[in-house]
C-alpha positions as CSV (number, residue, x, y, z in Angstrom):
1,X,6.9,-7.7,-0.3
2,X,9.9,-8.8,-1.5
3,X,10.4,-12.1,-4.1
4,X,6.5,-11.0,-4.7
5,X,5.9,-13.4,-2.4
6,X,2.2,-13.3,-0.6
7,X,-0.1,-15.8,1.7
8,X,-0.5,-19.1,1.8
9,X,-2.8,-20.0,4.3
10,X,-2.8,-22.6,7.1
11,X,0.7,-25.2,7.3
12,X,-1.5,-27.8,7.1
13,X,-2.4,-27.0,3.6
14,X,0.9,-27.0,2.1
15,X,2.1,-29.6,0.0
16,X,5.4,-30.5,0.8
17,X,6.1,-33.0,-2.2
18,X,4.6,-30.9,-4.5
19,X,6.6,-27.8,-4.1
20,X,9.6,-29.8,-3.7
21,X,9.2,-31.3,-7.3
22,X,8.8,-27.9,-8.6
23,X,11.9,-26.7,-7.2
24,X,13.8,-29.3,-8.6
25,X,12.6,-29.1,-11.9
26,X,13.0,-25.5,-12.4
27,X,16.6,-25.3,-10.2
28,X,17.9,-29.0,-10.7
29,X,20.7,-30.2,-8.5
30,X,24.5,-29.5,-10.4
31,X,26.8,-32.4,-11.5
32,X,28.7,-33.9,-8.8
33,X,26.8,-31.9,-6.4
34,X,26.3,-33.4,-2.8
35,X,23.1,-34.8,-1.6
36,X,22.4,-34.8,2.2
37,X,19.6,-37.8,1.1
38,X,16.4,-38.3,2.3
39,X,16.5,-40.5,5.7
40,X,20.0,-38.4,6.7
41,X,18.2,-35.2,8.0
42,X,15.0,-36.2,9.8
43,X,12.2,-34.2,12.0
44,X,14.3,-34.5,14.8
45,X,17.0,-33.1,13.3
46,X,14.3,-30.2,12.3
47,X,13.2,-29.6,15.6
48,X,17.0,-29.3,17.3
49,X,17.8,-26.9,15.0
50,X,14.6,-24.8,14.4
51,X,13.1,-25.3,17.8
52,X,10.1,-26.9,16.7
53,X,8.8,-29.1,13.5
54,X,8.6,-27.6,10.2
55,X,7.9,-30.2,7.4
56,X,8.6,-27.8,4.5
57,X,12.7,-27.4,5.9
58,X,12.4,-31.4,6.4
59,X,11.4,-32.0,3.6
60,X,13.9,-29.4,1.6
61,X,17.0,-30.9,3.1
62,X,15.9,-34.2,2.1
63,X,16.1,-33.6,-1.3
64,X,18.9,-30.5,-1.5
65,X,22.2,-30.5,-2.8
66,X,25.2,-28.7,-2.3
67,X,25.0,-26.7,-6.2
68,X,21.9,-26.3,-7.9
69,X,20.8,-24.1,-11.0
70,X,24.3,-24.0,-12.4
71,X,26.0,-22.8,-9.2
72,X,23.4,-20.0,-8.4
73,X,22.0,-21.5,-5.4
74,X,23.5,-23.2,-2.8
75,X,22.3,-25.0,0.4
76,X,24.5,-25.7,3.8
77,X,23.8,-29.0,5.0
78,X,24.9,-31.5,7.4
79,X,28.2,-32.6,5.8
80,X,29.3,-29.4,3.8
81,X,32.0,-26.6,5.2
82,X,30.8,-24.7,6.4
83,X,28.0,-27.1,7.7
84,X,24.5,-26.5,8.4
85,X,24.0,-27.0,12.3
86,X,28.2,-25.6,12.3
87,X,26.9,-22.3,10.6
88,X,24.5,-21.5,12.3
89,X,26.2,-22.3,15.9
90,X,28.1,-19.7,18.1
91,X,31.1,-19.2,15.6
92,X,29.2,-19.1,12.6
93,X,27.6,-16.4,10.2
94,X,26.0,-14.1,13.0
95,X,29.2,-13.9,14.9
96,X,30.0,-11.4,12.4
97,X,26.7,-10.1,11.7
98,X,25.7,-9.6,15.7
99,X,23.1,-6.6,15.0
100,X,20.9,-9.4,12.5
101,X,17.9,-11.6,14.1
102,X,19.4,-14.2,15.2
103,X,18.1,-16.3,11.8
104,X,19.0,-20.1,10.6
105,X,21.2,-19.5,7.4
106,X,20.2,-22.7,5.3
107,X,21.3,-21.6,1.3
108,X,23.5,-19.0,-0.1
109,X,23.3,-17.7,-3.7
110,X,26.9,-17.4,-5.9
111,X,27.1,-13.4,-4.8
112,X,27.6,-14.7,-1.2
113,X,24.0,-13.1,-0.1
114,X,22.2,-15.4,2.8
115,X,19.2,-16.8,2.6
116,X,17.6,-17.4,6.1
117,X,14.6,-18.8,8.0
118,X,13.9,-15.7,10.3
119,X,13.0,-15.6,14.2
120,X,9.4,-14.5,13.1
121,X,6.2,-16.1,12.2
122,X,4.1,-15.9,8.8
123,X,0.8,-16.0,9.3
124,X,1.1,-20.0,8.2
125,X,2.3,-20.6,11.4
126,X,5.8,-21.6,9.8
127,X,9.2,-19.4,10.4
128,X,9.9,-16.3,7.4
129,X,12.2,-16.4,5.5
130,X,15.1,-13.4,4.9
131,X,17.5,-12.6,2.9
132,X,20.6,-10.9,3.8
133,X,22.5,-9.3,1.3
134,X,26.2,-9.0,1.7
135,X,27.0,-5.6,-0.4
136,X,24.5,-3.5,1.7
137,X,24.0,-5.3,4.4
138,X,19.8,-5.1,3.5
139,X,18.0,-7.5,5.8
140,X,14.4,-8.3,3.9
141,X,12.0,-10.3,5.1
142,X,9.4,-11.9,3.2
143,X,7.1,-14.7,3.5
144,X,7.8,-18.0,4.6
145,X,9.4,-21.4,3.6
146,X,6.9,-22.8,1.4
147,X,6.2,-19.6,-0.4
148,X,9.8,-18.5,-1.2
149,X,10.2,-21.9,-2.7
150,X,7.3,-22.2,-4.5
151,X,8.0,-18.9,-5.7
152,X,11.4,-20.0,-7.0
153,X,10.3,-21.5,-9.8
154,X,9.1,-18.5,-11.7
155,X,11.4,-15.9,-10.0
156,X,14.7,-17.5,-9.9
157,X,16.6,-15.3,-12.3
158,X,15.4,-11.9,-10.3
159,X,16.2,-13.9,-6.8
160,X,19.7,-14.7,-7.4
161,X,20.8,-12.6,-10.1
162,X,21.3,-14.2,-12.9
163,X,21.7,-11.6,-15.6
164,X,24.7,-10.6,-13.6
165,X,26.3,-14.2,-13.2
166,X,26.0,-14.8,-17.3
167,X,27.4,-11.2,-17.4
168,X,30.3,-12.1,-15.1
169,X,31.3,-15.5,-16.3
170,X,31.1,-14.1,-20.0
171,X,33.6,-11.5,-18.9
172,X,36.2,-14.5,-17.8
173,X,35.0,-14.4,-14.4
174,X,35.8,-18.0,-12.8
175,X,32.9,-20.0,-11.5
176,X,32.8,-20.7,-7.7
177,X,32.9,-23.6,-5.9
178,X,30.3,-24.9,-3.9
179,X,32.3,-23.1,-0.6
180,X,32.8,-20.3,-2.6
181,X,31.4,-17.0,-3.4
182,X,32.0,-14.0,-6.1
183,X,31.7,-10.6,-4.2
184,X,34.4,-7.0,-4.9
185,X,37.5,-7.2,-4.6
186,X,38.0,-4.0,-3.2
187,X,34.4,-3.3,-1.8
188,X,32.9,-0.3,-2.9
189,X,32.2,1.2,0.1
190,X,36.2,1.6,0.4
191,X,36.3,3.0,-3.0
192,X,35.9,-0.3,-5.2
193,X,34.5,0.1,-8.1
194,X,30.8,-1.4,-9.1
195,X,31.8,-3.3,-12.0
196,X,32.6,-6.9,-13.2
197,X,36.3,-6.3,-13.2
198,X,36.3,-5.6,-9.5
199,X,35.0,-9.2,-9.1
200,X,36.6,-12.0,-7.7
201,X,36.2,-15.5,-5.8
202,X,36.3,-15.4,-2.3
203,X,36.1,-17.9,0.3
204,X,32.2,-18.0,1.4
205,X,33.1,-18.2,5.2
206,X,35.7,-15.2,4.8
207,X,33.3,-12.8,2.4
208,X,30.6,-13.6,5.0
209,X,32.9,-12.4,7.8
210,X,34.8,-9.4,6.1
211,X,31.3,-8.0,4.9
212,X,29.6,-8.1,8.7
213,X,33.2,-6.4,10.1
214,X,32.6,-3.7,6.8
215,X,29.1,-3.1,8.3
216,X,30.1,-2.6,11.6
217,X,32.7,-0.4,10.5
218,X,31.0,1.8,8.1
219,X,27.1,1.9,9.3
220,X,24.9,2.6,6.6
221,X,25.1,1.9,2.6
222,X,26.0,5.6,1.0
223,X,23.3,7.3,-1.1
224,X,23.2,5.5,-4.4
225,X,25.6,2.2,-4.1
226,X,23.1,-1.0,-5.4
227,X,24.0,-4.4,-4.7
228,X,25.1,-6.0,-8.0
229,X,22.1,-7.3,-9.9
């Protein structure tokens, strides 16, 4: 399964706070990150978006910031570009990725790669979570909310590449900004090669889009290309 994720058991049984604290103490928010703060996103706001309660997601956006872990993970909330409830709305990430589930996209890592609540249930009850990854255009599901963040804290550095990002930034790579991400500049699958000089920021809205329009253009990943990582 992948993140070595596994079952939880019942919603009922999951505590929220507790996993949240966890979180936060192995990924703390970045300096002058943006908070959405608790009391701004509420259940309601949970239930327009999702299509039904989930107190884990509540919970998350009440504490989430923009940048967290030194820039490795971010989330998309209600005031960032592009914004949660924006992304995730007719013009937003799946318009360019229309053969996907039609998934909630609520954090990114710094390569770019999505990290989504998918249609499906875990057997918890609450909505899985994916990740898409923007290099091969892999779609993996794993288990849901609660578990991928509980899992965070003892798999970050495998989940969003980290090796590679000290690798990069050591090799003069620039850091991105929270709307930013670092992906090829000329993609492989065009002939790019799969090495740190052939990184470069992007724009995460436009390395979201060109990838989904690469997909569709090329079909499947060629025997042997890896994502970075």
């Amino acid at each position: 399964m992948p993140f070595g994720l596994g079952g939880k058991g019942p919603a009922a049984a999951v505590d929220a706070d507790a996993i949240m604290a966890r979180f936060l103490a192995a990924l703390p928010p970045d300096h002058g990150a943006i908070r959405a703060g608790a009391g701004v996103w509420r259940a309601a706001d949970t239930r327009r978006l999702l299509g039904r309660d989930d107190r884990v997601f509540t919970a998350l956006l009440g504490v989430a910031q923009t940048s967290h872990g030194g820039g490795l993970l971010r989330f998309f909330l209600p005031a960032t570009k592009p914004s949660l409830v924006e992304w995730n709305g007719r013009y937003g990430w799946h318009e360019s990725w229309p053969s996907k589930p039609n998934s909630i996209a609520f954090a990114s890592d710094w390569l770019g790669n999505l990290i989504l609540l998918d249609p499906s249930r875990a057997p918890s009850g609450l909505r899985r979570v994916a990740l898409l990854n923007l290099a091969t255009g892999a779609y993996d599901v794993c288990g849901d909310l609660a578990e991928f963040l509980d899992s965070l804290p003892d798999n970050w550095d495998r989940i969003l590449f980290k090796r590679t990002f000290d690798e990069y930034l050591a090799a003069g790579g620039i850091r991105p900004s929270i709307t930013e991400c670092v992906d090829y500049a000329i993609a492989p699958l065009v002939g790019g090669e799969e090495d740190l000089g052939n990184m470069k920021v992007f724009g995460l809205e436009v390395a979201v889009s060109l990838a989904g329009r690469r997909r569709d253009k090329y079909g499947a990943i060629p025997p042997g290309l890896r994502p970075p990582g």
